[in-house]
N, C-alpha and C positions, 0 to 999 in steps of 0.2 A: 749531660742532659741540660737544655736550657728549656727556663719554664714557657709557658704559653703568655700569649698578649695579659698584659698589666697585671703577670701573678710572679710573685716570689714563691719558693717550693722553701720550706725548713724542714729542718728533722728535729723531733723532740724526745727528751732522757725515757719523758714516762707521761701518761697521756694525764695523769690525776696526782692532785697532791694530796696522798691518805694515807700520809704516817706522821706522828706526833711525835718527834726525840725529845723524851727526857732525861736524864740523867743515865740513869740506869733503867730504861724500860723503854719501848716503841709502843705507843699505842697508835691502831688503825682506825681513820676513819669509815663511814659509809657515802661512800660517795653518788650515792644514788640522789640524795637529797642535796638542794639546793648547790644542784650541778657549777653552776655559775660560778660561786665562790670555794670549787675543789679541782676544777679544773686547769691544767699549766696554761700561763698566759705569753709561753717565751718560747722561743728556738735557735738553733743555727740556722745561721742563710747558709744553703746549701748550692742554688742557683738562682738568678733572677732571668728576668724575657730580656732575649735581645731586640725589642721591638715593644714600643707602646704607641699606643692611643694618643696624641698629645694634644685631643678636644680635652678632653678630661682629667689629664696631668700635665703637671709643669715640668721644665726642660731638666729640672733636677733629678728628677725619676731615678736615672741609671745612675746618679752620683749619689744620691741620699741611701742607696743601702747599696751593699757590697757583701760577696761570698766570705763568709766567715763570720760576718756581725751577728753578736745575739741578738734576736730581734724582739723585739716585745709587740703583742698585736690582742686586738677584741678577745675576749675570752669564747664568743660564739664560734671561731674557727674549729676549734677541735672539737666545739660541740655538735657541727654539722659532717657526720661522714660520706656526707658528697666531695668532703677536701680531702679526702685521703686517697692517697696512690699508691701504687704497690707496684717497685718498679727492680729487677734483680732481687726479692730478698728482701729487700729494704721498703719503711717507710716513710714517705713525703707527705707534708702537709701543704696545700695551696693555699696562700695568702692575698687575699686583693689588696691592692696596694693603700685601697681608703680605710685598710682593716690594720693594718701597719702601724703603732703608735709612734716607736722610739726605738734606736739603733745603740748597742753599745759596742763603742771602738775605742780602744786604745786606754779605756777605763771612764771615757766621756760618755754623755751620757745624749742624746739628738736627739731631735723629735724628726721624724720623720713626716713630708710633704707638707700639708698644713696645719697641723696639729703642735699644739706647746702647751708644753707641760708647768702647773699653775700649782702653790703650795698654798692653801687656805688661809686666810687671816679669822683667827678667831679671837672673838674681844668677849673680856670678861663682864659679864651683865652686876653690873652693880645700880644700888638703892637706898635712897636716903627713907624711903616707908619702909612697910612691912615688907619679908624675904618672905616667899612662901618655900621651902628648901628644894622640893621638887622642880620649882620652874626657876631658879637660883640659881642657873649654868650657865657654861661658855654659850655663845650664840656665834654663829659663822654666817657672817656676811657675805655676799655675794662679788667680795673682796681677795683679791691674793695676790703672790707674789712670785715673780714667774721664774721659775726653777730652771726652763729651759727652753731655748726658742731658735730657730733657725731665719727667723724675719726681724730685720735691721733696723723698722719702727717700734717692736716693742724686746727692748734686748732682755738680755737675764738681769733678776733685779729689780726691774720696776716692776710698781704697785697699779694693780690693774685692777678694774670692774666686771665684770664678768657676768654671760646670760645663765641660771640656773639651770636652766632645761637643759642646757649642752654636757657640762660637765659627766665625766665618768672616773668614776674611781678605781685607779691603781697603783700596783705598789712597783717600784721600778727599782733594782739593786738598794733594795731597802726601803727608798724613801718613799711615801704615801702621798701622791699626787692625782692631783684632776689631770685627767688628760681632757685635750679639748680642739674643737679647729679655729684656727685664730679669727673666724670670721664671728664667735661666738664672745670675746671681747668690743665690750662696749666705750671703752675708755681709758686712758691711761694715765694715772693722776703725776700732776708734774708734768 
């Protein structure tokens, strides 16, 4: 089965993340409530389109994801079941490709098409007056450090400036990163 223009098809373990392992107990969440932060944000590529749009995407398309990469992508896919397909048995989810964040292959970790993945610089708010203790935290600047990029001007590494409005946060094989599209970097210090 190859998917239609500009969609990846994944299949996923389990549509919600609503079990708590501790030790010795499982507790269940309810995932009815704030869908956003219960829902899987990951899948196997199970087919990509043999054909894109190339007004809208770059030549990379068919090379930046591949059948078998986990893919990481918006958490609203699964939340819209206009992307589900039911095909032999089985379910597929449709991915657009601007929906795509990050690819892991081989244990690397890609950002897929224009998007790079940014690690927050957060500086400690220090004061020679008075600390008031509640407003006495880290503060995150609109600063970071880019965890992952597929664009050869801003490699991994360097310390970047970054538009607030773009960023979204997720967690990618552990780590807690902005994902973002690199048009959403405003500078790159150095």
């Amino acid at each position: 089965m190859k998917a239609p223009l500009n969609k990846i098809f994944v299949t996923v373990e389990k549509k919600w993340e609503d079990e708590i392992k501790l030790d010795t107990i499982t507790l269940y969440k309810d995932t009815s409530y704030a869908q956003e932060w219960n829902v899987v944000q990951n899948g196997i590529v199970h087919s990509i389109p043999n054909r894109v749009d190339m007004l809208f995407y770059g030549k990379d398309f068919l090379t930046n994801v591949q059948v078998g990469d986990k893919l990481y992508f918006n958490f609203g896919v699964l939340l819209d079941n206009d992307n589900l397909i039911e095909w032999e048995g089985k379910q597929y989810w449709a991915v657009d490709y601007f929906q795509a964040i990050a690819v892991v292959r081989d244990g690397k970790i890609i950002p897929v098409g224009s998007h790079i993945l940014i690690q927050p610089i957060v500086e400690e708010v220090t004061s020679s007056l008075l600390v008031i203790p509640e407003l006495a935290k880290n503060k995150e600047e609109n600063k970071g450090k880019v965890f992952a990029s597929n664009q050869d001007t801003i490699p991994e590494g360097s310390v970047v400036e970054y538009d607030p409005i773009g960023k979204f946060e997720n967690e990618i094989e552990g780590h807690k990163v902005y994902a973002m599209f690199n048009d959403n970097i405003y500078f790159k210090y150095n």
